[in-house]
Every structure is written in C-alpha cells, then in structure tokens.
C-alpha positions in Angstrom: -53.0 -15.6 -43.2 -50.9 -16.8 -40.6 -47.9 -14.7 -41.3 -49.8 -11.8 -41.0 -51.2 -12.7 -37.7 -47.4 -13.3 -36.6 -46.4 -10.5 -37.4 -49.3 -8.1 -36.4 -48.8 -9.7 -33.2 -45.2 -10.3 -32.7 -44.4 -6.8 -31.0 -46.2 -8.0 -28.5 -44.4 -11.5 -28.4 -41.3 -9.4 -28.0 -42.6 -7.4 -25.6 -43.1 -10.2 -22.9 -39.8 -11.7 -23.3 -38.6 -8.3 -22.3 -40.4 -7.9 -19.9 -39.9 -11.7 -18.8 -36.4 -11.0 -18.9 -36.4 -8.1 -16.7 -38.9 -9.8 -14.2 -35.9 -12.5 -13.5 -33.5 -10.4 -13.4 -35.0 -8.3 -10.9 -36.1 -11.4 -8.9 -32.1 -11.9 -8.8 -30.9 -9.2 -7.5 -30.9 -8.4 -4.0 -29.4 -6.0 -1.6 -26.0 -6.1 -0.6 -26.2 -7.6 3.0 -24.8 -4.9 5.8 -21.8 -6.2 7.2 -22.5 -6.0 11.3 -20.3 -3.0 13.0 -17.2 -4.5 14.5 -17.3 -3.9 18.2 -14.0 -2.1 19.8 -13.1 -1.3 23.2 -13.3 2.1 24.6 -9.9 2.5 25.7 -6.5 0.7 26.1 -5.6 -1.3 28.6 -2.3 0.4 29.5 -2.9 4.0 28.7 -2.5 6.6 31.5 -5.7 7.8 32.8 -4.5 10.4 34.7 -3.1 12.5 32.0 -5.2 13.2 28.8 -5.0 15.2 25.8 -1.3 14.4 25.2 -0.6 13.3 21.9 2.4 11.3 20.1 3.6 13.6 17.7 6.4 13.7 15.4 7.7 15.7 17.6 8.0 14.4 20.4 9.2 10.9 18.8 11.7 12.7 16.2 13.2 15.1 18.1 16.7 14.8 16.2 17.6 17.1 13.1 19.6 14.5 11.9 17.3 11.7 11.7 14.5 14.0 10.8 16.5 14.9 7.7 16.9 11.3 6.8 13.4 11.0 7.2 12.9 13.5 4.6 15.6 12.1 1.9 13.8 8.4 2.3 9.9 10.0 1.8 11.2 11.7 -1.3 13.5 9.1 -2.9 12.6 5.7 -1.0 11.7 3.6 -4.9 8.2 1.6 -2.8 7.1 5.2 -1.4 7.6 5.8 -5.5 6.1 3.2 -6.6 2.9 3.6 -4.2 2.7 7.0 -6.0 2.5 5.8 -9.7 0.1 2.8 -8.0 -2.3 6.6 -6.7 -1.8 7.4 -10.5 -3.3 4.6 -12.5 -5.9 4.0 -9.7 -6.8 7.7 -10.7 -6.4 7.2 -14.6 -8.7 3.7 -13.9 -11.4 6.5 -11.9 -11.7 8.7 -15.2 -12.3 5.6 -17.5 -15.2 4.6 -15.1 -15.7 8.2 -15.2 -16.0 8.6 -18.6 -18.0 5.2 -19.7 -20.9 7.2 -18.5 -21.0 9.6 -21.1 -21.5 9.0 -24.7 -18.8 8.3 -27.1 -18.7 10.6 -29.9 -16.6 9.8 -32.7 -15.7 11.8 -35.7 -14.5 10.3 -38.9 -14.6 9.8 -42.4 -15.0 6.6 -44.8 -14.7 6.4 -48.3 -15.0 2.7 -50.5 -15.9 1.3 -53.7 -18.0 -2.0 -53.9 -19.0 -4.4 -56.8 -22.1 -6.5 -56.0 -22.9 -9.7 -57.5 -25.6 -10.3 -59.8 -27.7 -12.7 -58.0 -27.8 -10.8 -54.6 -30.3 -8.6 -53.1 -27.8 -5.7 -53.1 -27.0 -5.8 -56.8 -30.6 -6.1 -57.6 -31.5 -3.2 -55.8 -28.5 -1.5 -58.1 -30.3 -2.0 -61.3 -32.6 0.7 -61.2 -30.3 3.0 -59.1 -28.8 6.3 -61.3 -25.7 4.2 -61.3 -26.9 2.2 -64.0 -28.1 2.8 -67.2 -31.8 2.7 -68.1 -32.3 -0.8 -68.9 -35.5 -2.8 -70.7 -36.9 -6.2 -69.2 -34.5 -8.3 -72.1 -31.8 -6.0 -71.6 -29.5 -7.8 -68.7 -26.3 -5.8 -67.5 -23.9 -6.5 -64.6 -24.7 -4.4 -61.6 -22.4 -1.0 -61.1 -19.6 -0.2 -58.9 -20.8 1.7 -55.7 -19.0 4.0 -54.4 -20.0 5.3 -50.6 -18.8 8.5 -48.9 -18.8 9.7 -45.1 -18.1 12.7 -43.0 -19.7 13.3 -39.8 -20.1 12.1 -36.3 -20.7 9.0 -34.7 -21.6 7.6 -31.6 -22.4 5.0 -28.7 -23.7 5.2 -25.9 -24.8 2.8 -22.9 -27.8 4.6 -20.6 -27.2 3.3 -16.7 -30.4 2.2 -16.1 -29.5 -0.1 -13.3 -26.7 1.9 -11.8 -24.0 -0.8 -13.5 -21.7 2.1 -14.5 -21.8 4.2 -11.8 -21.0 1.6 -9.2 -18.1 0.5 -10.9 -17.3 4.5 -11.4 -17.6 4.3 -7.6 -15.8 1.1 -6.7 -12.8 2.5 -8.8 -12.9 5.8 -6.8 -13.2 3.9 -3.8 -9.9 1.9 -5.0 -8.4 4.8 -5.8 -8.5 6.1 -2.0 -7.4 2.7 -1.0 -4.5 3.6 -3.2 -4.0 6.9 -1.3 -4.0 5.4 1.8 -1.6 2.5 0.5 0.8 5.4 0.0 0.2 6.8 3.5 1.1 2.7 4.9 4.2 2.8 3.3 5.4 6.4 4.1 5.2 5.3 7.4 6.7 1.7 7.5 9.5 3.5 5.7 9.7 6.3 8.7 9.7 3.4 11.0 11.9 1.8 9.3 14.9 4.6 8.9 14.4 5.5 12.8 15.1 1.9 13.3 18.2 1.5 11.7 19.3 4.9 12.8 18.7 3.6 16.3 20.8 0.7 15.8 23.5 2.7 14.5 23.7 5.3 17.7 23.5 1.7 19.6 26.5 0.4 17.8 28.4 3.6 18.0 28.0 3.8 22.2 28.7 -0.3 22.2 31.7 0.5 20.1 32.7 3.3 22.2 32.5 1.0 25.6 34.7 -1.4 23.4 37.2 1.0 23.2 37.4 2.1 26.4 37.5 -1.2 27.8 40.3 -1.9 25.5 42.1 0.7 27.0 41.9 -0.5 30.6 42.5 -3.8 29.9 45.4 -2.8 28.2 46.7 -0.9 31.5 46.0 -4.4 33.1 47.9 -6.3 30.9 51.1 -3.9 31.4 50.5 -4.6 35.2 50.3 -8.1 34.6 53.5 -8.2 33.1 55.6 -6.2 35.3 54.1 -8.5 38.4 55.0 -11.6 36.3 58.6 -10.4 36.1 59.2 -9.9 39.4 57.1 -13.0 40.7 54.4 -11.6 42.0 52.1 -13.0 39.3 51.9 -15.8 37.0 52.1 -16.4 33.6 48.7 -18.0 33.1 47.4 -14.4 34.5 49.8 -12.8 31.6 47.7 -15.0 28.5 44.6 -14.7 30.2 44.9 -10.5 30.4 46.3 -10.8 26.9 43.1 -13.5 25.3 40.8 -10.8 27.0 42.3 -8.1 25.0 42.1 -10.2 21.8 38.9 -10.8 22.3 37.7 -7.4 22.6 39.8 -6.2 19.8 37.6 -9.1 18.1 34.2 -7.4 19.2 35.5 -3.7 18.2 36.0 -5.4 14.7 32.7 -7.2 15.1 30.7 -4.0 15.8 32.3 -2.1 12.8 31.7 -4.4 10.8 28.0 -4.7 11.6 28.0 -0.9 11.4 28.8 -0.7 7.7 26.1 -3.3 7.1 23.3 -1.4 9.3 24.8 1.6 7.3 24.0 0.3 3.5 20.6 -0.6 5.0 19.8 2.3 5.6 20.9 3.7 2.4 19.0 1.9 0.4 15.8 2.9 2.3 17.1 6.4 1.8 17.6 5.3 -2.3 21.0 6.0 -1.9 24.3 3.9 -3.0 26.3 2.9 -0.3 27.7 6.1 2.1 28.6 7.3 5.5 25.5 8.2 7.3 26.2 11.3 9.7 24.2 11.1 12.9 24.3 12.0 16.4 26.9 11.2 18.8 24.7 11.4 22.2 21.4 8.5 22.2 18.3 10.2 23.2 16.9 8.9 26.6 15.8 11.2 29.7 12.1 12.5 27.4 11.3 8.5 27.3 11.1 8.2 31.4 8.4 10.7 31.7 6.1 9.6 28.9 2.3 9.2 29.4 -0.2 8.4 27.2 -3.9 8.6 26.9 -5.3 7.5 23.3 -8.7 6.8 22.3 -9.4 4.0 19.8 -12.2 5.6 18.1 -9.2 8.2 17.2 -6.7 5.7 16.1 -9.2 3.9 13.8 -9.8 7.5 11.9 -5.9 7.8 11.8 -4.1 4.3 10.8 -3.7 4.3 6.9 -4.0 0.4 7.0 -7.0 0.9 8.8 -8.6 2.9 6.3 -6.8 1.3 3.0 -8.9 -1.7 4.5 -12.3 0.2 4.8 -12.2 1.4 1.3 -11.2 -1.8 0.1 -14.3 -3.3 1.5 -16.6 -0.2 0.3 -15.4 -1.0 -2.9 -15.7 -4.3 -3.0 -19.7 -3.5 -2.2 -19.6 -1.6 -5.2 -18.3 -4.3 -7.3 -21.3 -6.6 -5.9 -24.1 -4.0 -6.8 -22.3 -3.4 -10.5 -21.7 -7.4 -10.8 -25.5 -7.7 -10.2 -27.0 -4.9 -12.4 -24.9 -6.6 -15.3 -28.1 -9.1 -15.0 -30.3 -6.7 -16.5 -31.3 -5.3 -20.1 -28.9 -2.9 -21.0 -29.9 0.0 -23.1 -27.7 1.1 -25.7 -28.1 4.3 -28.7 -25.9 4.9 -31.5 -27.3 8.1 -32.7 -25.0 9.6 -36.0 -24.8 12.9 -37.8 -23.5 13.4 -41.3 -22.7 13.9 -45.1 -23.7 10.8 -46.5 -23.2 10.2 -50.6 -22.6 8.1 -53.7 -20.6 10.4 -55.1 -17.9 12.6 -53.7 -18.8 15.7 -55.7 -21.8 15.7 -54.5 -20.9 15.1 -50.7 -21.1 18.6 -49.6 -24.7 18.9 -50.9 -27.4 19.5 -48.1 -29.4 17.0 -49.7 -26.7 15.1 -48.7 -27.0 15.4 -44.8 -28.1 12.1 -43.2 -29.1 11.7 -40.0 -30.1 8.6 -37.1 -30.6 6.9 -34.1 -30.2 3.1 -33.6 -31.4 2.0 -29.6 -30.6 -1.5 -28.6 -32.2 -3.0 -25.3 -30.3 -6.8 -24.8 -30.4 -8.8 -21.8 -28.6 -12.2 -20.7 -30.9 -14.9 -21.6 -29.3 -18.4 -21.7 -25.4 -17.8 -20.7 -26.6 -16.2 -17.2 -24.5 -18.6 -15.2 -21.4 -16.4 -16.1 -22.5 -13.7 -14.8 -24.1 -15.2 -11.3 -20.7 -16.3 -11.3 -18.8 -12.8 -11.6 -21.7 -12.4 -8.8 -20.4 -15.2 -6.7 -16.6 -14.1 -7.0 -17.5 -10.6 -6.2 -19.7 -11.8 -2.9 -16.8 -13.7 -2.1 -14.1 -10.8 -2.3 -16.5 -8.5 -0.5 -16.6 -11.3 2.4 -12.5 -11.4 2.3 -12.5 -7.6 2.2 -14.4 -7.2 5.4 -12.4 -10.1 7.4 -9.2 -8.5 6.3 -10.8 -5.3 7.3 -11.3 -7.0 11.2 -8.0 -8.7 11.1 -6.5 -4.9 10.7 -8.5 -3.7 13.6 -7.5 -6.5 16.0 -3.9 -5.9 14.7 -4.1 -2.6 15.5 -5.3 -3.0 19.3 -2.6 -5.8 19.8 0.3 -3.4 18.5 -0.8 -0.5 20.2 -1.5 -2.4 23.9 1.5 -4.5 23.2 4.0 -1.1 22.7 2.2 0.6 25.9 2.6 -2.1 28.1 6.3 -2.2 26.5 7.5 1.1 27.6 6.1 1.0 31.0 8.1 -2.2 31.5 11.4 -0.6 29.6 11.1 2.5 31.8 11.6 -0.2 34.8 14.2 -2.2 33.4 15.9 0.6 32.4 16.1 2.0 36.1 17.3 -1.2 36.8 20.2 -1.8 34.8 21.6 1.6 35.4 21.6 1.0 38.9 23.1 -2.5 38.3 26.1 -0.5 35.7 26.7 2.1 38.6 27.6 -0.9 40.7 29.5 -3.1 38.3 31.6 0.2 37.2 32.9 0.5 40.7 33.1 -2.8 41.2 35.4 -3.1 37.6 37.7 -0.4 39.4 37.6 -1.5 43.0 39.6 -5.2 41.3 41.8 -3.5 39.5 42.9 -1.7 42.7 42.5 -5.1 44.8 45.0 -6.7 42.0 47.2 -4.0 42.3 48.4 -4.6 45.8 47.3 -8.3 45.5 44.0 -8.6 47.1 42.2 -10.3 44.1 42.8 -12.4 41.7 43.4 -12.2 37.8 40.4 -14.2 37.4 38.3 -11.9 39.2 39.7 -8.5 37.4 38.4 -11.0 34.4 35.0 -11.3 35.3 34.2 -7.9 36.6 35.1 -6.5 33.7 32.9 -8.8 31.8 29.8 -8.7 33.7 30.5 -5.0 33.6 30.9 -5.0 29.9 27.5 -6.9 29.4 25.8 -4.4 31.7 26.9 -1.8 29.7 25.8 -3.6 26.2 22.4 -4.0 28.3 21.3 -0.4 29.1 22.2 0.2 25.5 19.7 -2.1 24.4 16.8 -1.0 26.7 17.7 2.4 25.4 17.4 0.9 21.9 14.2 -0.5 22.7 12.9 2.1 24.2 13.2 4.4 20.9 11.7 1.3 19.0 8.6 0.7 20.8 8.5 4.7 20.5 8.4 4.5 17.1 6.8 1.8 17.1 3.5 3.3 18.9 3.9 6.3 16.8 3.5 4.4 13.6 0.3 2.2 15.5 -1.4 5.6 16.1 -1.3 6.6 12.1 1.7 7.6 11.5 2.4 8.8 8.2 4.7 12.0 7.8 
C-alpha cells in the first residue's frame, strides 16, 4: 500500500525538486552590474585650436619611399605581426566551436557485438524465452544464448540554451576573437613605430658620421699647420700631440658610430624578418614639414581609432559575457538524444523495415549539492570582468598621457631646434675664425681645440632634436591609432 502511494505520487515529488532547483538558481543569478562610463576630456591640452580638420596621416609622417618600403617588408614578414595572425585564426576556429555547440550533434555510425549473459541475471532471464533459444519446459534448464546486436543509423545530442549559457559563451568568443583582431592591429603598428625608429637612428648616425669625417679632415689640415709652426719655432710641441690626440680621438668616434651603425642595422633586420644586410636609405634627414605642424585632435576620435583601446573594450565585453554564461551554468540544463535506425538481432534481417527503430531520450539535470564550484567559476569570472574594465581605464589614461606628452614634445623640439641651429651657425664661424686666428698666431692651440669641440657637439645636437623630432612624430601617429 505504501509503495503504491510512492509511486503514484512521486512525479510530483520530482516535480518540486525541479522546480526547487530552478527557484535557487534563479534567486542566484543577477544582472551583470554596468560598469560607469569613464569620463574623458574634450580636447587636448596642447592641440592647436586655430587650425582644425588636419589630420596625421601616413602621409604626412612617412613621406619617404625608402622607409615606406621597409614598412611594407616588416608588416608582411615581421614573425609577432605573424604570429598575431595565427592568434586571429584560432580565436576564429574557438568562435565556430561556440558556434557550433548550439546546434545538435548528429552522428552516424554503425555497431555490431556478440554477448553471453549469465544465468542468474535479469538479462539472461529475459533470453530464455526470446527466439534465440529453444522452446524450453519448466524442468528443462539451458544456458542462456549468445546475443548478437546490430546498428545502422543516426545518432545524436543535443543541449537546448534555455538560459542563454551557449550563446554567451558563443558571444564572449566572438568578442575575443575581435580582441584578437585588434591585437593584430597593436602590433602592426608598434612594429611601424618601431622600423621608423631605427631608420631614424640610422639617417642620425649617417649625418653624425659624416660631421666625423669632415672634422677629421680639418683637423687634419690643423695638424699639418701645427707641424710646420713647430719646425720653425713658432709653435710648440705640446700643441703638435694635442692636434694629433684630437685626431685620434675622432678617428675613435668615426669607428664608434660605424660600429653602432651595423648594430642599429641588424635591428632593424630582424624587425624586417630578415638576416643580417645593408639597409639602403636616404642620404638627406627629413626636417623643414616638422616646423610647420599643427594639430587639432579630438579624443572621442582617438578612442574609436587606437587598437589597444579597442583590444581593451572587447576584452571587457567579453569578459561580461563570460559572467552571464558562468551564471546560467546554475541552472537545469536540458539535454535530447533523439536516434534513427536499423536496429536487429540478426544481421540478415537488418535491412528489414520491421527493423527500423526509432527514439528520443530528454534529460533535464541541475547542480544540486557541488554548487560551490560553480559560484566559484562565478567569482573568477566577476573578478576578470573587474580586471578587464580597470585595464580598459589604464589604456585610456595611457592614451591621453602619450598623446599630450608627444604634443607638448614637438612644440618644445620646434624651439630647441631654432635654437641650436642658430647656436651651430655661430660655433661654425667661430670653428673657422681660430683656425685663421692660429694661423697668423692670434689664438691659441688650446682654443682651435675647444671650438672645434663645442662645435662638434652642437652639430651632434641639432641631429638629435631632428631625431626626436621624427620620433615624437611617429610617436603621435602611432597614439592616434596607427596601424598601416
């Protein structure tokens, strides 16, 4: 009496812990908290107001053939630029198996096997009275057949999104996958920045160089001088080794410099993914279109534009996803394995339409005791989506310090550049005006010695404002977006 009230009733027993089930999972889950917009200023500090609409371009920032070139051989063979391409193609192979975990999985195949039951089981009981065996009387005992069991058909599994699990981790994988893009988009452009740099460097050493060797030449004119006043007593011998340590020393720097050529060189070759070779490049460095340049960029622009900026937003819009598909995982999930086949004891008769078989087997389960490992996943995905959206600010405020930083840099190169070529004008005469005054005995070899120095580091100066110049051009051309 009892059992039967269990089980008339126990649909309805299993009914409530469903719905029990569901009712504390649902109590769990809430929304994913908004993250507050991040407030940005409306314009740069050091922009030009007065002139708008003008744009940093590539060309205006690569206005050279050569290095544009170069450019082009280290996008197409630099190995991160292919890496962060194959990184694009499993992000987008990891998208289609999201993708496809949302639609059922259909299976076709065939089984075949032979089984011997025991005696004394339910299974070989059943096979007494089957057509396997022989017609038997009730004091006839025999051993249970051999089964045999055939298969041909389809068969399948598949998970119904209820809750939305699968099609937020479909979307957080999409959303990684644009992350990915943009990753590729980061590092096309660090490497651009990067080749310009070293390219830079190279036209600084070759115009350092080139002042080397000309200085080489006039001190060597000096030291002849020196000499023949020496012989005839109108100068000294100390003035004779100091002319003559001068020159050595400068023969030391020309060594120097092409020696840190050939290492700037194999630098850039391997951003190029090239072995080590002569870069060809230009013999003039670009200067007079860096004087003139005025600016007037928006931020709401560059946000849309910087790939690290954007790599960061789809990492945190992922990241929500992950939360929402972390939570759903809380729920009953709903699972049917219909299948569709020939099903028979005997392989002859396989083919038979009596031998079609047919079914559906539905499975609702839910977490019941071992929840804590999934509030857990929960925790750790709250907690990435919290990293996400700081490292998402940290790019932004990097982004406004670069950008305000480079401005403020060329305004304040433009100066110091009008500076020091006044200061070289001055020092050159000044370099030639002692060598005439030492001539005819008016200064002193000690004086010829430091013009030419001071001269020298002017020289080595308006180089490197030039240099930095083209950097912090580059520089603010990468800060803007970038890419190529």
């Amino acid at each position: 009496m009892t059992n039967r009230i269990l089980n008339k009733y126990s649909w309805i027993v299993a009914l409530g812990l469903l719905f029990s089930t569901i009712a504390s999972s649902c109590g769990s889950l809430k929304a994913v908290k908004a993250e507050a917009p991040i407030p940005s200023p409306s314009q740069f500090s050091h922009s030009a107001d007065s002139l708008t609409g003008i744009a940093v371009t590539k060309q205006l920032v690569f206005s050279d053939s050569i290095l544009i070139a170069l450019i082009q051989t280290a996008v197409k063979n630099n190995p991160d630029v292919l890496i962060a391409e194959q990184r694009i193609n499993s992000a987008k192979a990891y998208y289609k198996i999201r993708k496809g975990a949302l639609l059922p999985n259909i299976v076709a195949g065939t089984n075949a096997g032979v089984r011997k039951y025991g005696d004394y089981t339910m299974e070989g009981v059943g096979n007494y009275d089957t057509n396997l065996s022989p017609n038997i009387n009730d004091q006839q005992k025999v051993s249970t057949p051999i089964v045999q069991d055939f298969f041909l058909g389809l068969s399948s599994s598949w998970e119904i999104d209820l809750w939305g699990k699968l099609g937020n981790m479909k979307k957080a994988a999409k959303l990684q996958w644009l992350a990915s893009t943009e990753g590729r988009n980061l590092v096309v452009t660090a490497i651009v920045a990067e080749v310009a740099f070293r390219y830079y460097d190279l036209l600084a050493l070759d115009a350092k160089l080139e002042i080397l060797q000309q200085n080489l030449a006039l001190q060597d004119s000096i030291v002849q001088i020196a000499i023949v006043q020496q012989e005839v007593g109108r100068a000294t011998m100390l003035a004779v080794q100091q002319f003559q340590a001068q020159h050595l020393r400068t023969q030391s720097a020309v060594v120097a410099h092409q020696q840190e050529i050939i290492r700037v060189e194999n630098e850039l070759n391997i951003l190029l993914g090239q072995f080590p070779q002569h870069i060809a490049r230009s013999k003039d460095f670009p200067l007079s279109r860096t004087a003139s340049l005025h600016l007037m960029l928006q931020p709401q622009i560059v946000l849309q534009q910087r790939p690290d900026i954007l790599k960061a937003e789809w990492e945190l819009k992922a990241t929500k996803a992950d939360v929402a598909a972390a939570k759903a995982a809380l729920l009953p999930a709903l699972t049917l394995a219909p299948s569709l086949g020939y099903s028979s004891f005997n392989s002859t008769l396989l083919f038979n339409p009596a031998s079609l078989a047919f079914g559906v087997v539905s499975g609702l389960a839910a977490p019941l005791v071992n929840r804590s490992a999934i509030r857990g996943t929960i925790n750790q995905s709250k907690a990435a989506q919290q990293e996400a959206y700081h490292s998402y600010y940290k790019t932004i405020l990097h982004a406004y310090q670069e950008i305000e930083t480079t401005l403020s840099n060329i305004n304040k190169l433009n100066e110091i550049y009008n500076l020091n070529a006044q200061e070289t004008i001055l020092l050159t005469e000044a370099v030639a005006t002692s060598n005439e005054l030492y001539k005819v005995g008016y200064a002193t070899y000690l004086e010829v010695i430091t013009s030419q120095r001071i001269a020298l580091e002017a020289n080595f100066n308006i180089i490197e404002t030039q240099k930095s110049l083209q950097y912090n051009l580059v520089t603010l051309y990468r800060a803007i977006g970038g890419n190529w």
